[in-house]
VOGU-3710 file (C-alpha; in Angstrom, 3 decimals, decimal comma):
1> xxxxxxxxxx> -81,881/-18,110/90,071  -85,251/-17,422/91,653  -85,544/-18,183/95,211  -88,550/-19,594/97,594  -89,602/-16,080/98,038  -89,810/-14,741/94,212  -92,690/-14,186/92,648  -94,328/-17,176/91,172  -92,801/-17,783/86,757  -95,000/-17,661/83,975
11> xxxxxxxxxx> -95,068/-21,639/84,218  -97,099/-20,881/87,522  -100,104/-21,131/84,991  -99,693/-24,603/84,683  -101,146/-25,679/88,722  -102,162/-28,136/90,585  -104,709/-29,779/93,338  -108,388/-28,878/94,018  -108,577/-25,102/94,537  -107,849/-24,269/90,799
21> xxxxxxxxxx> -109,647/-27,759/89,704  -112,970/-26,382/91,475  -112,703/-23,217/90,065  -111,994/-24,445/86,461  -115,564/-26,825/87,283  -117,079/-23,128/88,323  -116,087/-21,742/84,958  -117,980/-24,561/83,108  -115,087/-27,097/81,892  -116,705/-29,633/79,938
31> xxxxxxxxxx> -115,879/-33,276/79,690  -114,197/-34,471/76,495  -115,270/-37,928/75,409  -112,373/-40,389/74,938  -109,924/-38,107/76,945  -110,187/-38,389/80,397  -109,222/-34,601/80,376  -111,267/-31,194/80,923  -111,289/-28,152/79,120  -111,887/-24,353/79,583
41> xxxxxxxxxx> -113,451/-22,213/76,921  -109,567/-20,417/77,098  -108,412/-23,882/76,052  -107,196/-24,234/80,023  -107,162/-28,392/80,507  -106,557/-30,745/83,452  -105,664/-33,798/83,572  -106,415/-36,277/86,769  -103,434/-38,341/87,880  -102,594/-39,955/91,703
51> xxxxxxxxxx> -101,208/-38,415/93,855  -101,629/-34,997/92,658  -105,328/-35,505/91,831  -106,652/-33,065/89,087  -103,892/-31,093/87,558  -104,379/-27,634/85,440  -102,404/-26,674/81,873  -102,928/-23,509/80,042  -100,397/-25,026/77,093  -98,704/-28,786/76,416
61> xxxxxxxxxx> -95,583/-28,667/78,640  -92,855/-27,891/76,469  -89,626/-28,647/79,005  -89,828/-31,573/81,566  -88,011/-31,950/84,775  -88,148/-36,067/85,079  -85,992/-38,043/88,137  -86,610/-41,629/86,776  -86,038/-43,106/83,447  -89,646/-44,512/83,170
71> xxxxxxxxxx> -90,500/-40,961/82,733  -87,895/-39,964/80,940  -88,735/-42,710/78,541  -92,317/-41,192/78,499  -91,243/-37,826/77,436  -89,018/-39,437/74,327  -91,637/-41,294/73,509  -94,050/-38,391/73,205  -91,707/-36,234/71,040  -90,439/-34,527/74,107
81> xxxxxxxxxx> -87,154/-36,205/74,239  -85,183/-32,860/73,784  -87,553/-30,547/76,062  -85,769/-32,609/79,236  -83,786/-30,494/81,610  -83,196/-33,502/84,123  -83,250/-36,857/84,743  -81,277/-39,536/87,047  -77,401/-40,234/85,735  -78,032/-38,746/82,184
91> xxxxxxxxxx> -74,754/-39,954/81,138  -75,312/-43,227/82,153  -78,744/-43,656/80,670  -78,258/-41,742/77,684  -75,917/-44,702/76,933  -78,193/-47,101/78,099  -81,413/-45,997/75,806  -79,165/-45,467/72,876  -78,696/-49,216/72,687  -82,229/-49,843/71,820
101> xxxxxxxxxx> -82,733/-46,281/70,051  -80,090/-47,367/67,509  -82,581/-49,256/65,943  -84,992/-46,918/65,263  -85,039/-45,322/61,971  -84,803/-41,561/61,959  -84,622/-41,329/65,993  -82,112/-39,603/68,037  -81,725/-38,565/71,873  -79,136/-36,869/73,571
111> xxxxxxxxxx> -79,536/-36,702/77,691  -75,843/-35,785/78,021  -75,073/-32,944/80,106  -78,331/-32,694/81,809  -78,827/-31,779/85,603  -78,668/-35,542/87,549  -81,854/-35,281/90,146  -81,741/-38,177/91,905  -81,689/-35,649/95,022  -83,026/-32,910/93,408
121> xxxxxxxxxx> -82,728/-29,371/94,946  -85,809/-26,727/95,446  -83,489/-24,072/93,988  -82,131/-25,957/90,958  -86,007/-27,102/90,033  -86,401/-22,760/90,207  -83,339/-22,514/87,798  -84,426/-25,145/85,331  -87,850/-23,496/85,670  -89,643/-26,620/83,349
131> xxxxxxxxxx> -92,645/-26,438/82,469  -93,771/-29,989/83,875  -91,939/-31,911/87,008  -92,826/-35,589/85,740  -92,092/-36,950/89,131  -94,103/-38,289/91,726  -94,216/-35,733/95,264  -95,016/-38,665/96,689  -91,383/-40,515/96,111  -89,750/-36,966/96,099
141> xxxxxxxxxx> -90,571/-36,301/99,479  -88,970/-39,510/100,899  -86,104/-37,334/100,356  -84,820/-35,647/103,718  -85,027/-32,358/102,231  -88,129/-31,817/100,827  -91,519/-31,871/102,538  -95,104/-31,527/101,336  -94,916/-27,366/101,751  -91,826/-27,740/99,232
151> xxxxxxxxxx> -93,576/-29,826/96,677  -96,614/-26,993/97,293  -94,389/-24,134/96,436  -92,507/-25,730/93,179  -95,874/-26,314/91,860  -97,396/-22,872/92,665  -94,205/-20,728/91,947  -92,808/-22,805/88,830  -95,053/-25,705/87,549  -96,658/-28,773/88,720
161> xxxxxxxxxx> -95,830/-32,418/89,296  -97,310/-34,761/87,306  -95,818/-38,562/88,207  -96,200/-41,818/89,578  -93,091/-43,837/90,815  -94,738/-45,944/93,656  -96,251/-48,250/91,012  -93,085/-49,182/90,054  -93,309/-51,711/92,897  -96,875/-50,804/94,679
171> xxxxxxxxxx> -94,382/-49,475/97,264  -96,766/-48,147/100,222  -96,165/-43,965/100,248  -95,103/-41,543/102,512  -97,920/-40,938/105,143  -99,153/-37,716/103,512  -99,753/-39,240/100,482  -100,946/-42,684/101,166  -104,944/-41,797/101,980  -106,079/-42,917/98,289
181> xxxxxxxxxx> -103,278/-43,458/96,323  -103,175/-45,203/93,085  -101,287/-47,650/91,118  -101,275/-47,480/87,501  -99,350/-50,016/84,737  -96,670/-48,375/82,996  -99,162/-47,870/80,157  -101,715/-46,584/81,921  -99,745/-43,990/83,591  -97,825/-42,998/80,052
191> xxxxxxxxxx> -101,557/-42,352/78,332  -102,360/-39,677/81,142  -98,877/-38,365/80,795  -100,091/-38,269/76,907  -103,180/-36,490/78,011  -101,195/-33,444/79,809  -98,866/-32,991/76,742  -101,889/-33,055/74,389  -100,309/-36,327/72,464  -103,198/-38,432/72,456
201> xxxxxxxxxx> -102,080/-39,403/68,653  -98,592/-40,657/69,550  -99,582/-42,631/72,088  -102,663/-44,487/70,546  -100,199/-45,031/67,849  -97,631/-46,669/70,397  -100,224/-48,065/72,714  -101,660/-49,923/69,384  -97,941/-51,272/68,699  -97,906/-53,131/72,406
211> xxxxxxxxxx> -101,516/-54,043/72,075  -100,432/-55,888/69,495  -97,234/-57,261/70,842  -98,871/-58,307/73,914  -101,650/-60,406/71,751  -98,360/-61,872/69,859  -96,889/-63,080/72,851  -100,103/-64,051/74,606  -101,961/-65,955/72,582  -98,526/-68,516/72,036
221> xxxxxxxxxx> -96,877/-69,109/75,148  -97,559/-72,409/76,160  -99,143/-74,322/79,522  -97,402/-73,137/82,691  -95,841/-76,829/83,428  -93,875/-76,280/79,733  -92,048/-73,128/80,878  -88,960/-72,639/81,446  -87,566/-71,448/84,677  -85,825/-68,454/85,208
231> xxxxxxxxxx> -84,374/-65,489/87,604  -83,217/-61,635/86,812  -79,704/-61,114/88,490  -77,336/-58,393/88,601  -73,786/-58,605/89,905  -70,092/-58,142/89,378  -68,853/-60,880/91,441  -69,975/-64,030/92,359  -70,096/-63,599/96,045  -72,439/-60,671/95,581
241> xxxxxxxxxx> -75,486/-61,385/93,013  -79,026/-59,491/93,210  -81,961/-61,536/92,683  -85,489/-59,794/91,121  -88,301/-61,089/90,923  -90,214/-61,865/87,405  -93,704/-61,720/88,182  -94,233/-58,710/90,827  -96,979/-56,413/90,892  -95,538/-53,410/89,292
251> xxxxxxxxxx> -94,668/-51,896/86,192  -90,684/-53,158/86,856  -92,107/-56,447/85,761  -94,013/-55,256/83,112  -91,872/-56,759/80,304  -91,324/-60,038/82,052  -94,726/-60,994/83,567  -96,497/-61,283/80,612  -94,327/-63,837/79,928  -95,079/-65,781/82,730
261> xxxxxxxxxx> -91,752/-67,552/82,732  -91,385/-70,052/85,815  -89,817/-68,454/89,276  -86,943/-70,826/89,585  -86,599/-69,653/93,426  -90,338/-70,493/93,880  -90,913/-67,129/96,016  -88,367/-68,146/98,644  -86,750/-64,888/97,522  -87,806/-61,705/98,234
271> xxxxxxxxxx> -86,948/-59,241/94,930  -84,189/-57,420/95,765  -82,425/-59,721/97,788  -78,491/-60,297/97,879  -77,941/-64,041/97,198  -74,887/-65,959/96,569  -73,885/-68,666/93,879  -75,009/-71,331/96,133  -78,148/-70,574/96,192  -78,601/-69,949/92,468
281> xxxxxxxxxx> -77,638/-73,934/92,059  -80,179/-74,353/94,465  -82,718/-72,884/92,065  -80,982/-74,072/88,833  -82,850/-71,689/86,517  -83,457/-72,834/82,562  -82,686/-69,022/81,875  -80,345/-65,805/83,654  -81,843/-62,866/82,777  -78,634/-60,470/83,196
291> xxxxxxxxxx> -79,840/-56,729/84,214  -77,704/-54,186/82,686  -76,079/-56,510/80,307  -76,970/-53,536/77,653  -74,559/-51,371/79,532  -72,063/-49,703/77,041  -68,752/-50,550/79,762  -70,534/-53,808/80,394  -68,764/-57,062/79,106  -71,099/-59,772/78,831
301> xxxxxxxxxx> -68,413/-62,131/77,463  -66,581/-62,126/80,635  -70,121/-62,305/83,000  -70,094/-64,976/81,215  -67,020/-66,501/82,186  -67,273/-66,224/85,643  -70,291/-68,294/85,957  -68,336/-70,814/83,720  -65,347/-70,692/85,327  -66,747/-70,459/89,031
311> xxxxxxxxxx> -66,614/-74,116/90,545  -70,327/-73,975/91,778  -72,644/-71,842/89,044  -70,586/-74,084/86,566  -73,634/-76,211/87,470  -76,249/-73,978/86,834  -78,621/-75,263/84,030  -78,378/-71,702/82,609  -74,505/-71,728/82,394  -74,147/-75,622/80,786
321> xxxxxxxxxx> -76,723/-74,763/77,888  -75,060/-70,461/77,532  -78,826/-69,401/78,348  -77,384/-66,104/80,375  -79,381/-63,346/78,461  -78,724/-59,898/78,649  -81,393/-57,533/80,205  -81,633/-53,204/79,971  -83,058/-51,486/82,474  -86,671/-51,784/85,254
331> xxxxxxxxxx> -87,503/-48,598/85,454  -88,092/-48,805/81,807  -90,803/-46,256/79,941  -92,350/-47,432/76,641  -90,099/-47,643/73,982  -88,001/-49,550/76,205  -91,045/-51,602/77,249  -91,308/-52,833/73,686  -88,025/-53,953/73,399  -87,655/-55,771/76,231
341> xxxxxxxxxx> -91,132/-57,501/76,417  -89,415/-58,656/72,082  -86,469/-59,748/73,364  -87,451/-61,652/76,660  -89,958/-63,634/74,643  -87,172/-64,777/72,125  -84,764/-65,324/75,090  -87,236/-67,810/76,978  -89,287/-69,157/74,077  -86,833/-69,568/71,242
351> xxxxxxxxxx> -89,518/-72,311/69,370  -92,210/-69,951/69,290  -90,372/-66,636/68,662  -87,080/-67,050/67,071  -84,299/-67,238/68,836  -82,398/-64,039/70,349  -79,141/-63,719/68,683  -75,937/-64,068/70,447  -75,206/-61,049/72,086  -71,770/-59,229/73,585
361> xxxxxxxxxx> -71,801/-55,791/73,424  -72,647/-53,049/71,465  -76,471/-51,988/70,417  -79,402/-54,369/70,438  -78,625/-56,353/67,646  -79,926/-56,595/64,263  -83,124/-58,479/64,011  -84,638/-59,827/60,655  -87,614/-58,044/59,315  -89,416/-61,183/59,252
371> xxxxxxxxxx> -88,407/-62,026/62,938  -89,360/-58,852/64,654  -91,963/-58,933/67,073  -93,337/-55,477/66,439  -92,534/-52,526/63,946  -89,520/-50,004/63,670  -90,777/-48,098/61,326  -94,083/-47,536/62,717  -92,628/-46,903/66,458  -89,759/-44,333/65,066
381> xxxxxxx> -92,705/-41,916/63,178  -95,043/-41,775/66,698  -92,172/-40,550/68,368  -91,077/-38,294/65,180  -94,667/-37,446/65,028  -95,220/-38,914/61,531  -98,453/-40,102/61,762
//
């Protein structure tokens, strides 16, 4: 293992911020139209992206240091799936994804066994020494042991960052960060993650598939006053339920505001919030959307049963007509993304969509060709690269 003091890898090619971006502009990079990128005449590129700013690449990253799944999910999706060398609770997730991977033809992933960096440390980033850290500085630094001189010397000794996390929620950023930072949509931040692996191909191809998922959905949900209402809850008892909100700025939302279901707490909530069974009868939501009812150790049919058999939710709207859905994960990238903005429409708008099967455990279930909201096929060759 390479310590703070070692000479910088060969990875300390790939750099970051102004000084290298000014001299690549000396050199004569030249704009390439429909990119967004820059190239050298070595075939050097950069690639702009908050908060890093412009961000240098002699070759497409290869292996990816990622923290959160919505990056994770980014890499996967761009063919990179086996170049990860980290990621939050690998096991966990790996179980998670593989839910929704299952029905992809021809597609595999396997984030067992890889390093868990939801408190990463400097010398374990100089171990893995990835190519790319897809994983915003700006979130890494909130952190107690990393400052902005350790997120300077990972990218100048190993390789840079390349992320954005704070969209997830427009959360306001550490105070070295926050002059100018931007918030992106999940899929605007996953085509300039395209752009600094060089897959512009896979993701048109996948951007093309939600394009057209989004029309499906938009042009058929009905007036606001026909909606149904509904919440996103998590919990394991009763006397302990969190509450998200549906409509949030934020890519967390990003497969449930389009959908523009009503909020059956009419803001009084703040997303996030610890509520108790009480005040869910209060609300009386149409629809429970159940977050991590994909879970591999999580049994749906006896969620379930506690809101049935619990003396107050027993009067939940929800509960009487079994509309308790299950739900994956926020911090979703976008395959993930597609799945969950197909399933949430057939969970609220049954008429219009087809209704969501009845679902206990095991992977997202088998939907009719006919009844799919988007293509299999088509989404399993971008990430195989058959295009």
């Amino acid at each position: 293992m390479t310590d703070g003091g070692a000479e910088p890898t060969r990875r300390a090619a790939l750099k970051y911020g102004g000084t290298l971006a000014a001299s690549l502009a000396a050199a004569g990079c030249s704009e390439i139209a429909g990119t967004g990128d820059s190239e050298t005449p070595d075939g050097a590129y950069t690639v702009s992206m908050s908060p890093m700013g412009e961000v240098s690449f002699d070759d497409p990253p290869e292996t990816v240091f990622t923290r959160l799944t919505h990056h994770a999910d980014m890499a996967f999706a761009l063919g990179r799936g086996d170049g990860l060398t980290a990621m939050h609770a690998p096991d966990y997730y790996d179980g998670l994804w593989n839910q929704f991977v299952e029905r992809l033809p021809g597609v595999s992933l396997d984030w067992t066994g890889l390093y868990s960096s939801w408190q990463p440390k400097k010398e374990k980033l100089y171990g893995l020494e990835s190519d790319i850290h897809l994983a915003d500085p700006a979130w890494v630094t909130k952190q107690d042991a990393w400052s902005r001189s350790d997120i300077d010397e990972i990218a100048d000794r190993v390789s840079p960052w390349f992320g954005n996390s704070l969209s997830d929620t427009h959360q306001e950023p550490a105070p070295d960060y926050a002059e100018g930072y931007e918030y992106y949509t999940l899929w605007e931040q996953f085509e300039l993650v395209a752009e600094a692996f060089r897959e512009r191909e896979r993701y048109e191809e996948l951007a093309a598939v939600h394009d057209d998922l989004l029309s499906t959905i938009e042009s058929d949900i009905p007036d606001e006053s026909d909606r149904p209402s509904a919440v996103m809850i998590a919990s394991h008892q009763m006397d302990e339920i969190y509450a998200y909100a549906l409509s949030n700025p934020g890519f967390l939302t990003s497969h449930t505001r389009p959908l523009g279901a009503r909020d059956a707490f009419e803001g009084s909530v703040e997303s996030g919030s610890v509520i108790d069974s009480e005040a869910l009868v209060d609300a009386d939501p149409d629809v429970i959307l159940f977050l991590g009812g994909f879970e591999p150790e999580t049994d749906l049919t006896e969620r379930r049963e506690l809101f049935r058999e619990d003396p107050v939710a027993s009067e939940i709207t929800a509960v009487q007509e079994e509309r308790i859905y299950p739900q994956g994960a926020r911090y979703q990238g976008p395959i993930l993304n597609l799945f969950q903005l197909e399933m949430t429409a057939k969970q609220l708008y049954p008429d219009l969509f087809g209704e969501w099967p009845h679902y206990e455990s095991g992977p997202y279930p088998e939907i009719p060709e006919d009844e799919q909201l988007f293509d299999r096929q088509r989404v399993a060759d971008a990430i195989n690269g058959n295009l």
